[in-house]
C-alpha positions in Angstrom: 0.0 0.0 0.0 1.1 3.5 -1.0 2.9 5.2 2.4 0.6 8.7 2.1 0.2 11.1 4.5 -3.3 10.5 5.7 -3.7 13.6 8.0 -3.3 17.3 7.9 -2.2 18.6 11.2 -3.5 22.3 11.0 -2.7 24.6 13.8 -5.7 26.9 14.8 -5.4 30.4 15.9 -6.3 30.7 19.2 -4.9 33.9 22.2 -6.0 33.4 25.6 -6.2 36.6 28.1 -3.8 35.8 31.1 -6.2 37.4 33.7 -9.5 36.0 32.2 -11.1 39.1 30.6 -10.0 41.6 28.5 -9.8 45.7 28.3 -12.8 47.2 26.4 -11.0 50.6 26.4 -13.4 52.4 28.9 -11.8 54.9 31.4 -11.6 53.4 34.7 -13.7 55.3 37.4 -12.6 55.9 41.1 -14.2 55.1 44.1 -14.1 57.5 47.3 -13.3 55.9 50.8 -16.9 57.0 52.2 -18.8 55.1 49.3 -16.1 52.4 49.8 -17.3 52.2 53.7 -21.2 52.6 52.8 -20.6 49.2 50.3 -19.1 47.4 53.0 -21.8 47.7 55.7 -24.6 47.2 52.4 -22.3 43.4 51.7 -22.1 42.5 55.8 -26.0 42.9 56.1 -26.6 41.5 52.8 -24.7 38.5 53.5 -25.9 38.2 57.6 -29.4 38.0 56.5 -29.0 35.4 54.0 -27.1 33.3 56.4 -29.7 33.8 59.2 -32.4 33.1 56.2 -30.9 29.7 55.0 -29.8 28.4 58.1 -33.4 28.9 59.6 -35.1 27.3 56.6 -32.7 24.1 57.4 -33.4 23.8 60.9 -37.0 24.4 60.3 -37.5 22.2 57.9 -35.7 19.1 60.1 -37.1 20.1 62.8 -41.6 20.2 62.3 -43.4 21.8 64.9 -44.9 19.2 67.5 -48.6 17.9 68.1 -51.0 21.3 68.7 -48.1 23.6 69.0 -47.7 27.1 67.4 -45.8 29.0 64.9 -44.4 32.7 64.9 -45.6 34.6 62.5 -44.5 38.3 61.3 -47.0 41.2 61.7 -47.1 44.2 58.9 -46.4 46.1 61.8 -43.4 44.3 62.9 -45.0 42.7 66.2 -44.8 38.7 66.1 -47.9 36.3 66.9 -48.4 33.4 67.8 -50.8 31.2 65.8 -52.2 28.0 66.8 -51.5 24.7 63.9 -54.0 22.3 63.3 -53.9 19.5 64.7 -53.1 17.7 61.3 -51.1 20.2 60.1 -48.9 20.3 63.6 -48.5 16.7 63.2 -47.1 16.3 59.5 -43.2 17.2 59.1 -42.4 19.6 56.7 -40.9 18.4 53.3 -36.9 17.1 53.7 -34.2 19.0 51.9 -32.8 16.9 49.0 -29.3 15.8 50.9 -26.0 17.2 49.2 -24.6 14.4 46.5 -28.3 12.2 46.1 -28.4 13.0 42.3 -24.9 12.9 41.7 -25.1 9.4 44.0 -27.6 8.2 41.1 -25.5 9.1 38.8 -22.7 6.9 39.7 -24.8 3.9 40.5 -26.2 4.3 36.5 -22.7 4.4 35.1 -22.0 1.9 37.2 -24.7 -0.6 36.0 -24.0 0.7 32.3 -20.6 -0.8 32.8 -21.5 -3.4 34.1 -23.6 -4.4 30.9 -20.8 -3.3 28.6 -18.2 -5.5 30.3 -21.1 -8.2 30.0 -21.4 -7.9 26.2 -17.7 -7.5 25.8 -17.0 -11.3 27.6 -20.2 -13.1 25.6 -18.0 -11.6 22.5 -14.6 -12.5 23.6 -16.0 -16.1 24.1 -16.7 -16.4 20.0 -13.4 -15.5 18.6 -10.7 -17.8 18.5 -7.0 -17.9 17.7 -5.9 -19.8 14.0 -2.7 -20.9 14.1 -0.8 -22.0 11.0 1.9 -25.1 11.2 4.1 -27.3 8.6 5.2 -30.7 10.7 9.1 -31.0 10.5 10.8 -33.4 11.2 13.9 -33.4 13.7 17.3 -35.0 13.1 16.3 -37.1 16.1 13.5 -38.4 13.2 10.7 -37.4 15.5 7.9 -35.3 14.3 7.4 -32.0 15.6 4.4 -28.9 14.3 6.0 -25.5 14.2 3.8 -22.3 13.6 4.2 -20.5 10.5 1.9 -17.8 10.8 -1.3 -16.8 13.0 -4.5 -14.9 13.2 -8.0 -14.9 14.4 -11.4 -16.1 13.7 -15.3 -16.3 14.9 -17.3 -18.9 15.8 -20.7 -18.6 13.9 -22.2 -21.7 14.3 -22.6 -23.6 17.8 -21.3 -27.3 15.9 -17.9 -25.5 14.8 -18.0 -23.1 11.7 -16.0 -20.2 12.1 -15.2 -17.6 9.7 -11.7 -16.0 9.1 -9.6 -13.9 6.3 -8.4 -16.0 3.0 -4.9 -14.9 3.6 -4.9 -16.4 7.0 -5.2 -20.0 6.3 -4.3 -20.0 2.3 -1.4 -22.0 1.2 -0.3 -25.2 2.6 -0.1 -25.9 6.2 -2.0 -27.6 9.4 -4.8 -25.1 10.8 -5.6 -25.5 14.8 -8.1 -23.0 16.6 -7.8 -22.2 20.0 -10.9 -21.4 22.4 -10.6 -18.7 24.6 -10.0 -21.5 27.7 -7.2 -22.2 25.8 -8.6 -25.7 24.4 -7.0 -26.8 21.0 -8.9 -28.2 17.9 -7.5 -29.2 14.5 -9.6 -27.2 12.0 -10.4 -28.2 8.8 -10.6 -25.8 5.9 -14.0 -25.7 4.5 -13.8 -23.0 1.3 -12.1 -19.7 0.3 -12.5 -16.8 -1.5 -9.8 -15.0 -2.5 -11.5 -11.8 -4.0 -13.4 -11.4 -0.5 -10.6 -12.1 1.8 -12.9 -14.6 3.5 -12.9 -18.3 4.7 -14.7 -20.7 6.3 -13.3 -23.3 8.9 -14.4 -25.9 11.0 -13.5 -27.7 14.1 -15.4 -30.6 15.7 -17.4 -29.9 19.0 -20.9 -28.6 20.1 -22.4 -25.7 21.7 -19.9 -23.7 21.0 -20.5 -19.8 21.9 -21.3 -18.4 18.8 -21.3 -14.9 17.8 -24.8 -13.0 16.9 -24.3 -11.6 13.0 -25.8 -7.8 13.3 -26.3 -5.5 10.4 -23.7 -3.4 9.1 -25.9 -1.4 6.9 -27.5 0.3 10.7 -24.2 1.2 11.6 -23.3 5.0 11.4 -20.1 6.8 11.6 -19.3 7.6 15.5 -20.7 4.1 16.8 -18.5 2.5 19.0 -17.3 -1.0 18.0 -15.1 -3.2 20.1 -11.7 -5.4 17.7 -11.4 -8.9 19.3 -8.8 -10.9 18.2 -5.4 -12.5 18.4 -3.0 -9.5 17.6 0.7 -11.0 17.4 -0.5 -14.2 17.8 -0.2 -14.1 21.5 -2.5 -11.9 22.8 -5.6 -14.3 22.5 -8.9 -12.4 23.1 -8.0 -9.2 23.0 -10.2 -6.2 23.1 -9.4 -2.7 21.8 -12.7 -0.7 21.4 -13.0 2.6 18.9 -15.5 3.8 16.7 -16.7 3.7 13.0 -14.6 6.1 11.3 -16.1 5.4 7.7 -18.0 3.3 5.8 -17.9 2.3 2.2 -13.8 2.5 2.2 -12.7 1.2 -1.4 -9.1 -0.1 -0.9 -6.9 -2.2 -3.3 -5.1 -4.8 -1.4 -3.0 -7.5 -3.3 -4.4 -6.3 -6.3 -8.4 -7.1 -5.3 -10.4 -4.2 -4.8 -12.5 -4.2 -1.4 -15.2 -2.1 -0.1 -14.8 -2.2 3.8 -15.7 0.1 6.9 -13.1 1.9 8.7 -12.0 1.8 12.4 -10.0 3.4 15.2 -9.9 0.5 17.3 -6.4 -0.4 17.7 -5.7 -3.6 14.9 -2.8 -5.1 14.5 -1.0 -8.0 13.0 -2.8 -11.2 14.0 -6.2 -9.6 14.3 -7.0 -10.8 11.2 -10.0 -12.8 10.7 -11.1 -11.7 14.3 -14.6 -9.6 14.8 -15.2 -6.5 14.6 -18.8 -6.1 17.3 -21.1 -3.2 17.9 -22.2 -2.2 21.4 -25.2 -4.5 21.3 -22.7 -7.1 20.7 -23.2 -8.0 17.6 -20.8 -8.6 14.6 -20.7 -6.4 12.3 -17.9 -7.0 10.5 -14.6 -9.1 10.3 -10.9 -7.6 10.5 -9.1 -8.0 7.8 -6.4 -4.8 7.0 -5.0 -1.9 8.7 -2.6 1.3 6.9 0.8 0.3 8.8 3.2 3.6 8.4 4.8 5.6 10.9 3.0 8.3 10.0 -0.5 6.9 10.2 -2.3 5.7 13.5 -6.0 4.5 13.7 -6.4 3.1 10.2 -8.0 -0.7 10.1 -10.7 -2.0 7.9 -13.2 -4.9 8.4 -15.3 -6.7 5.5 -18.7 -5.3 6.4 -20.6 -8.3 7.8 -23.8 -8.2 5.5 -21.2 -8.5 2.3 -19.7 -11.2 3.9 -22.9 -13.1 4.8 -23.6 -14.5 0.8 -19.8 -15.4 0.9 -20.0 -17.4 4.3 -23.1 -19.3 3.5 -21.9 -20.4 0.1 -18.5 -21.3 1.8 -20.8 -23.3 4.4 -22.5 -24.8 2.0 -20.4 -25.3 -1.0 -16.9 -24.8 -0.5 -16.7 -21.9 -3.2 -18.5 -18.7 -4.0 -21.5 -19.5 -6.7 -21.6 -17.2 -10.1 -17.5 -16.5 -9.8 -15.6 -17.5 -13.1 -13.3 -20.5 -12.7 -11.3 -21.4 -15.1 -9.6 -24.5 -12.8 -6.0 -24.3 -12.1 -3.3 -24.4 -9.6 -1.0 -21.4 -9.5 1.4 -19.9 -7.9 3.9 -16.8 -8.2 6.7 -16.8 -10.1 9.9 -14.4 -10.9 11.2 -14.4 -14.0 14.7 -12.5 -14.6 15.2 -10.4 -17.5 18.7 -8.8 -18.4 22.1 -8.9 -19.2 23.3 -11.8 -16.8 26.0 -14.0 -19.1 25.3 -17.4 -17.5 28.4 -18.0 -17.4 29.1 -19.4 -13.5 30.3 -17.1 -10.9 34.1 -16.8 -11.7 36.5 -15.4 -9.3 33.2 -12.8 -8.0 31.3 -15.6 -6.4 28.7 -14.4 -8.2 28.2 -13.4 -11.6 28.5 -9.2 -11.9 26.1 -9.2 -14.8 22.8 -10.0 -12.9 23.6 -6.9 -11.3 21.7 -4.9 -13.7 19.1 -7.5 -14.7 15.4 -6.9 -13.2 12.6 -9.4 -12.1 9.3 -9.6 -12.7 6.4 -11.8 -11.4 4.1 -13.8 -13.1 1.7 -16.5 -12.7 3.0 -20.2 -12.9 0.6 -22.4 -13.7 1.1 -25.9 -11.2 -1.7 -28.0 -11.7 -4.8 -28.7 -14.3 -8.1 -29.7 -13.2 -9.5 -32.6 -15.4 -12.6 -31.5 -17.5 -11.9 -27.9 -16.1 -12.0 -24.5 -18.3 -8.4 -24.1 -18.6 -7.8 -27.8 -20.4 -10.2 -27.3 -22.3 -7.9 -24.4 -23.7 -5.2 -26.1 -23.9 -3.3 -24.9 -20.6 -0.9 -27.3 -19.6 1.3 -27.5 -16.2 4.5 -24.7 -15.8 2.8 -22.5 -18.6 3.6 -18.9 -17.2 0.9 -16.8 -17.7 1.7 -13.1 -18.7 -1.8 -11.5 -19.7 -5.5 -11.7 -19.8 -7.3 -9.9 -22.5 -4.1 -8.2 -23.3 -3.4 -6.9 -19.5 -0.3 -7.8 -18.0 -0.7 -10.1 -15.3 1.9 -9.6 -12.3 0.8 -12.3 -9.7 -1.7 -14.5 -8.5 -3.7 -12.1 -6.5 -4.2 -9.7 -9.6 -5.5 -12.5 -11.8 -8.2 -13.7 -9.8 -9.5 -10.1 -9.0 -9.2 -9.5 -12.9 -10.9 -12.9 -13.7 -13.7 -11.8 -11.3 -14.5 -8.9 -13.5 -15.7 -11.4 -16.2 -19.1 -13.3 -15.9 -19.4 -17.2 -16.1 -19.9 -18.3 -20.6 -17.8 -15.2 -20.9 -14.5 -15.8 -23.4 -11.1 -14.8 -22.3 -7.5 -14.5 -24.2 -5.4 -15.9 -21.8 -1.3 -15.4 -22.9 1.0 -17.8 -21.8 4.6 -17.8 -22.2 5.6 -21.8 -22.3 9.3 -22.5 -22.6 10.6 -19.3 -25.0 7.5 -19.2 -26.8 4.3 -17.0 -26.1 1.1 -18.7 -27.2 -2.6 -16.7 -26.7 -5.4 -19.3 -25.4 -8.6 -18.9 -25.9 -10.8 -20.1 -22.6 -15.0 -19.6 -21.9 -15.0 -19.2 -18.5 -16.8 -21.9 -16.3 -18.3 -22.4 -12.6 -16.7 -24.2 -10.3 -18.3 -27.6 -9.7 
């Protein structure tokens, strides 16, 4: 991905007055010591009154007048008299004053409950995502057999029997795929179907009642809504939560040659969180990890696959193993570089290494490794190590680009494929099939 600078940082222009106010450019008046004295006496009777006034209004108020007695009351003239209560109203206490901190007391024990809820949702999420692990089985020169991890990431369980969902570039390629639970239990997983122009694949493990995740709606979600990452970020930090909020939607990014439309995320995502959830407040997954911008001058930029595009993917995966209506045309491949230059071939002499290939270049291509029987590409003559250069006369530079090219066509549709086999280039001519 191109390293751009995302972000403007523009400085405002903002002046702060050091004492708080500011000069209006009025001529300051002076005051004389006798109105000075006069103000003085007006603030200490001012401010004796009110004391006097509050401080009675407390004590009368905690302290209601007993059965059948009286109250004083103020005369126009001054005098005081005393006035008989009724009985009833003698005997009811006056109203209590609210007590200093009650509402703020309320306050508290709401946020309290409200986080409460949220750390609630946030566990019933962490229990649905899992850690994939990727290993090759060596052996030692002991001769015994040992699994080392190649490569890690994160998934979620969507179905209580085992089905979880994850990225395509987690588990593609050769390799053993185990899951681990958030209790730390191990399962060998079992790759169900991929799609490489989604990023998305399905896995399965075998047990029951599982926690699965609830699938929410992406197309609800609005930009400021918080969302929670979980996932496996390094590969060792299983179930781990960073929450953020949306930060766009509709994001069309070009990753290994595919173009995706995904929603954008401040929640901190990292390597490892791939394939892991991305979950809305209610708890709900809304979509699932699968980028982030890495630069050192970019912070707070990872993508998910919005979960209602992934939905159509994951039940066809479910169900079929591949995506229905994509072009196939039924071959192995893998990337190649092919050297072009001035290198003389000649062994490495008294250099090591020969000086030439110092100015060749490389280039990658698509080698093609294996031919499905009865597929599209035999049909069309392909045959196995043909290195294919172009599609429709657009130069193809590795695996990734072709499929997302091949995607653009529909399935009946014909297709030039060039191949370069041996040192000649021959132009195929392939109708695009379904996989079966």
């Amino acid at each position: 991905m191109e390293n751009n600078n995302w972000y403007n940082n523009n400085s405002g222009n903002y002046s702060y007055s050091s004492d708080g106010g500011y000069d209006n450019g009025k001529k300051k008046k002076g005051v004389t010591i006798g109105q000075l004295i006069a103000c003085l006496l007006v603030v200490a009777l001012i401010s004796g009154g009110l004391g006097v006034y509050f401080s009675d209004s407390i004590v009368n108020r905690n302290q209601p007048a007993p059965e059948g007695g009286s109250m004083i009351v103020e005369e126009p003239d001054g005098s005081d008299k005393a006035t008989d209560l009724p009985q009833d109203q003698a005997a009811t206490p006056a109203p209590q004053a609210q007590q200093p901190g009650a509402a703020s007391d309320k306050l508290t024990i709401s946020d309290a409950n409200q986080e409460a809820n949220t750390t609630s949702i946030v566990q019933n999420c962490m229990a649905s995502v899992v850690g994939v692990f990727i290993s090759e089985s060596t052996t030692t020169f002991t001769g015994e057999t040992e699994e080392q991890d190649t490569g890690a990431g994160s998934g979620v369980i969507i179905t209580t029997d085992g089905y979880i969902v994850t990225n395509n570039h987690v588990v593609e390629g050769l390799g053993n795929i185990n899951v681990y639970l958030q209790d730390g239990t191990k399962y060998p997983a079992t790759l169900i179907g991929t799609d490489n122009f989604s990023d998305l694949a399905v896995i399965k493990i075998e047990a029951e009642n599982l926690p699965a995740a609830t699938l929410g709606n992406s197309v609800n979600t609005a930009v400021g809504s918080t969302v929670y990452a979980i996932g496996n970020p390094l590969g060792v930090f299983t179930s781990s939560v960073s929450r953020g909020i949306i930060s766009g939607l509709d994001r069309t990014l070009t990753i290994d040659g595919v173009s995706m439309t995904l929603m954008q995320t401040d929640a901190a995502v990292n390597p490892g969180n791939s394939g892991g959830g991305l979950f809305n407040a209610e708890g709900e997954l809304i979509g699932v990890v699968n980028a982030k911008t890495a630069s050192v001058d970019v912070e707070g930029l990872g993508f998910a696959i919005p979960i209602d595009s992934a939905k159509p993917i994951i039940s066809d995966l479910m169900d079929k193993g591949y995506v229905t209506g994509r072009p196939y045309i039924g071959i192995s491949m893998q990337d190649v570089s092919l050297r072009y230059g001035n290198g003389s071939n000649y062994g490495y002499g008294y250099f090591g290494f020969d000086p030439f290939s110092l100015f060749d270049s490389y280039i990658t291509r698509v080698q093609v490794m294996a031919v499905e029987e009865g597929s599209a590409a035999e049909a069309g003559g392909m045959l196995v190590n043909d290195i294919i250069t172009a599609v429709d006369g657009k130069e193809i530079s590795g695996t990734s680009q072709l499929a997302a090219l091949l995607y653009e066509y529909n399935v009946g549709d014909t297709v030039t494929i060039t191949v370069l086999r041996g040192n000649e280039t021959k132009d195929l001519t392939i109708v695009l099939s379904e996989r079966s």
